[in-house]
C-alpha positions as CSV (number, residue, x, y, z in Angstrom):
1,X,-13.3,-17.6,-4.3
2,X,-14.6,-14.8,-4.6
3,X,-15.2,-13.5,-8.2
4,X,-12.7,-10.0,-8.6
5,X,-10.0,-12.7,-6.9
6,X,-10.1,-14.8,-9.8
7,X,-9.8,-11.7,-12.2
8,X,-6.7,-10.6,-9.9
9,X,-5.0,-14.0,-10.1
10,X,-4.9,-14.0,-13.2
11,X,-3.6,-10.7,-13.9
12,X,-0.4,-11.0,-11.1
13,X,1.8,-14.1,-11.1
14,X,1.3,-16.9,-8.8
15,X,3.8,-15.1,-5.8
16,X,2.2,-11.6,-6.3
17,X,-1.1,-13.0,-6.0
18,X,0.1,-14.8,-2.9
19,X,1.1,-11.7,-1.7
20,X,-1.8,-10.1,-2.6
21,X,-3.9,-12.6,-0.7
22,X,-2.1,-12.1,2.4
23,X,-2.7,-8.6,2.2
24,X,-6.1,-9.3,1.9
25,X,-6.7,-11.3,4.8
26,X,-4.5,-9.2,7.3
27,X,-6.0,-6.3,5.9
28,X,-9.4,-8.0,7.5
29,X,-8.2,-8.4,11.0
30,X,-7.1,-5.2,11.2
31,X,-9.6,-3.9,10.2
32,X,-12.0,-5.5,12.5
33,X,-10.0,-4.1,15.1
34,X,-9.9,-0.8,14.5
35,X,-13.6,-0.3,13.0
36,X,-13.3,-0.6,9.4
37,X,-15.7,-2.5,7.5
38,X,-13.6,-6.5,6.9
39,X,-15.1,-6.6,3.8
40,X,-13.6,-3.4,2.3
41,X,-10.6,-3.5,4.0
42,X,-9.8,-7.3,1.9
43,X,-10.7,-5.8,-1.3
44,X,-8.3,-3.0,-0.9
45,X,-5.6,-5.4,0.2
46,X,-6.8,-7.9,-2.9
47,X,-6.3,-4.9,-5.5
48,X,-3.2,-2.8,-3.8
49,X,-1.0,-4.4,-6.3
50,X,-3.0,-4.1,-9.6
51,X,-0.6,-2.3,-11.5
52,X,2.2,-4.3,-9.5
53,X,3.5,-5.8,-12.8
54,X,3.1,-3.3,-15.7
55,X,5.9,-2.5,-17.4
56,X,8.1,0.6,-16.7
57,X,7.2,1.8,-20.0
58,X,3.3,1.6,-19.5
59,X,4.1,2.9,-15.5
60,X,5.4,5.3,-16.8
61,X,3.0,6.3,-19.7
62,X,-0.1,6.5,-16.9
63,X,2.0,8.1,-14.5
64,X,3.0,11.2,-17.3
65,X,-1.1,11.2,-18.3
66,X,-2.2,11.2,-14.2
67,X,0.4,13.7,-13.3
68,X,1.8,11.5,-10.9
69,X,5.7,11.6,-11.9
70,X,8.3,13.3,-10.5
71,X,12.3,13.2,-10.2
72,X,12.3,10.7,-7.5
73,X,9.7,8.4,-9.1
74,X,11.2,8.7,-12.5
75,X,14.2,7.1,-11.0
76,X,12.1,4.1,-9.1
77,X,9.3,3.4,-11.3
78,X,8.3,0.5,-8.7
79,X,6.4,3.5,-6.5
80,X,4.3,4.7,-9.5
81,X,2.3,1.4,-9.1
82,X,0.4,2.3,-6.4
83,X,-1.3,5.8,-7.8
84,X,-1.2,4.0,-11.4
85,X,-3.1,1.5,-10.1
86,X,-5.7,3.4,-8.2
87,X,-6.6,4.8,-11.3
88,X,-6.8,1.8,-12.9
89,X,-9.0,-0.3,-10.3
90,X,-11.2,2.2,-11.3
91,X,-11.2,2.3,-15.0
92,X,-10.4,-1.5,-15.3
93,X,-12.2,-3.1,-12.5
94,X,-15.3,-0.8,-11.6
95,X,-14.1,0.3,-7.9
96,X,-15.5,3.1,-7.1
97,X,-15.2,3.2,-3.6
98,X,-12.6,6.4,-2.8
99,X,-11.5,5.0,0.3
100,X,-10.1,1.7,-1.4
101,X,-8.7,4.2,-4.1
102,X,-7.2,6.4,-1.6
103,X,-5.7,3.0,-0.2
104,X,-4.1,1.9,-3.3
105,X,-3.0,4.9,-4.4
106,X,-1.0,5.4,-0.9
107,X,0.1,2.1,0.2
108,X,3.7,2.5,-0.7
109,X,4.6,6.0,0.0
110,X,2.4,6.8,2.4
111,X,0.5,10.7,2.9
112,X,-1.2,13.4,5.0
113,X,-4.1,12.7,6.5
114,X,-4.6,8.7,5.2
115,X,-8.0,7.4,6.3
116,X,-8.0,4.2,8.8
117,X,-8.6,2.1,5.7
118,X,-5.3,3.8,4.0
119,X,-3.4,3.0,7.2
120,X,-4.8,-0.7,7.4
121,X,-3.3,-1.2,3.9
122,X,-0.2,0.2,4.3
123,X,0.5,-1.8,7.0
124,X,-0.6,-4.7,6.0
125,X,1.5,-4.9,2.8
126,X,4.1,-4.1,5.5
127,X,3.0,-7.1,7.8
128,X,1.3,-9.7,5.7
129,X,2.2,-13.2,6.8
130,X,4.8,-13.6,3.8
131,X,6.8,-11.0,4.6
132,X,10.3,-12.4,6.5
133,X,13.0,-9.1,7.6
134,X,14.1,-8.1,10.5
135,X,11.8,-6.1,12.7
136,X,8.6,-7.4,10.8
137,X,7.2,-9.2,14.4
138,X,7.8,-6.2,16.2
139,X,5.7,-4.5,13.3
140,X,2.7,-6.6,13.4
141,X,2.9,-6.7,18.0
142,X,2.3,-3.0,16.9
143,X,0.0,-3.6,14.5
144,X,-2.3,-5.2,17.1
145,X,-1.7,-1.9,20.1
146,X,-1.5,1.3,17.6
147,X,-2.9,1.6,14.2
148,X,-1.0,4.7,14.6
149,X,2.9,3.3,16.3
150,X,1.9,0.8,13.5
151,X,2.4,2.9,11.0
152,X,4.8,5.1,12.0
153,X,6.8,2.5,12.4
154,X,6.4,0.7,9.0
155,X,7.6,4.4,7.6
156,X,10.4,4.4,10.3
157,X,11.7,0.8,8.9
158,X,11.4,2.0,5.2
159,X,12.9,5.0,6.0
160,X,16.5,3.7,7.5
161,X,16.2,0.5,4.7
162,X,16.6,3.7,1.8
163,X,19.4,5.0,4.1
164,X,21.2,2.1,4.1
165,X,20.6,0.8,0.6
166,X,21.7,5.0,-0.2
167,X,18.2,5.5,-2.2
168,X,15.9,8.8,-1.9
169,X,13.4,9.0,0.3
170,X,10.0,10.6,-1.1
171,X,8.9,13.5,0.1
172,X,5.4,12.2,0.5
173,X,7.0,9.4,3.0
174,X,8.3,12.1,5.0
175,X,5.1,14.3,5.1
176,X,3.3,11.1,6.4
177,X,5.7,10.3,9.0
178,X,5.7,14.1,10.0
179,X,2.2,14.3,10.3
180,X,1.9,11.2,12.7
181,X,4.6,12.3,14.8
182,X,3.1,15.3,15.3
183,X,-0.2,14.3,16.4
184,X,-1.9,13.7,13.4
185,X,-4.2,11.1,12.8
């Protein structure tokens, strides 16, 4: 195993690790299709959930010092893990690769302008083979066509599971999904 995986298992629990894992390894194969380096693209997916399991309280506290919150996040303190732990796969872990932090720090709202790598993690939280709701096949038959249609249609799912469930939908989410449907890449 490699060496920062042990360090990772034992900082999530045994599912979240799992999770993490699969992340990891579909976070590969896509990125060997669409030109990404495997190696990097697994340690993204290996760390995305770093800060997964802090407490609100400590969330919270990084968040205020990072200038990450705002009125949406202060409400669902489950998105501030992924800029929270960007910062601290850095401090805490030595990555100083900014595409992997980029990665982290995006993979649950999504953003303008997310590199390939950024994308690959995204979707492969979305897709990893642990993941069971409706629509999740149809996701990862994308994921194999359109890095792009992939994504797009991750944010597209998360978007009308908020609606239903009557939650806000970030800003940032909408951006993202703005910028792919018109043209961006």
């Amino acid at each position: 195993m490699h060496i920062l995986a042990k360090t990772i298992a034992q900082h999530l629990s045994p599912p979240r690790f799992k999770h993490s894992m699969g992340v990891a390894q579909t976070a590969a194969l896509l990125a060997q299709r669409y030109g990404v380096e495997p190696e990097q693209a697994w340690l993204a997916g290996l760390v995305h959930d770093y800060a997964r399991e802090m407490q609100a309280v400590d969330l919270l506290a990084w968040a205020q010092k990072l200038g990450e919150l705002d009125h949406i996040t202060q409400l669902h303190k489950e998105l501030l893990h992924a800029p929270v732990g960007a910062h601290l796969i850095k401090l805490e872990l030595g990555i100083q690769d900014l595409e992997i932090v980029q990665a982290v720090a995006t993979h649950t709202l999504g953003d303008v302008n997310m590199s390939t790598l950024a994308k690959i993690i995204f979707l492969a939280d979305m897709i990893e083979p642990g993941r069971k709701y409706p629509g999740v096949e149809r996701l990862r038959e994308k994921g194999q066509q359109s890095l792009n249609e992939a994504v797009l249609g991750s944010i597209d799912h998360t978007i009308k599971y908020l609606v239903a469930e009557g939650k806000p939908i970030h800003p940032r989410t909408i951006a993202a999904r703005n910028f792919l449907i018109m043209g961006g890449e």
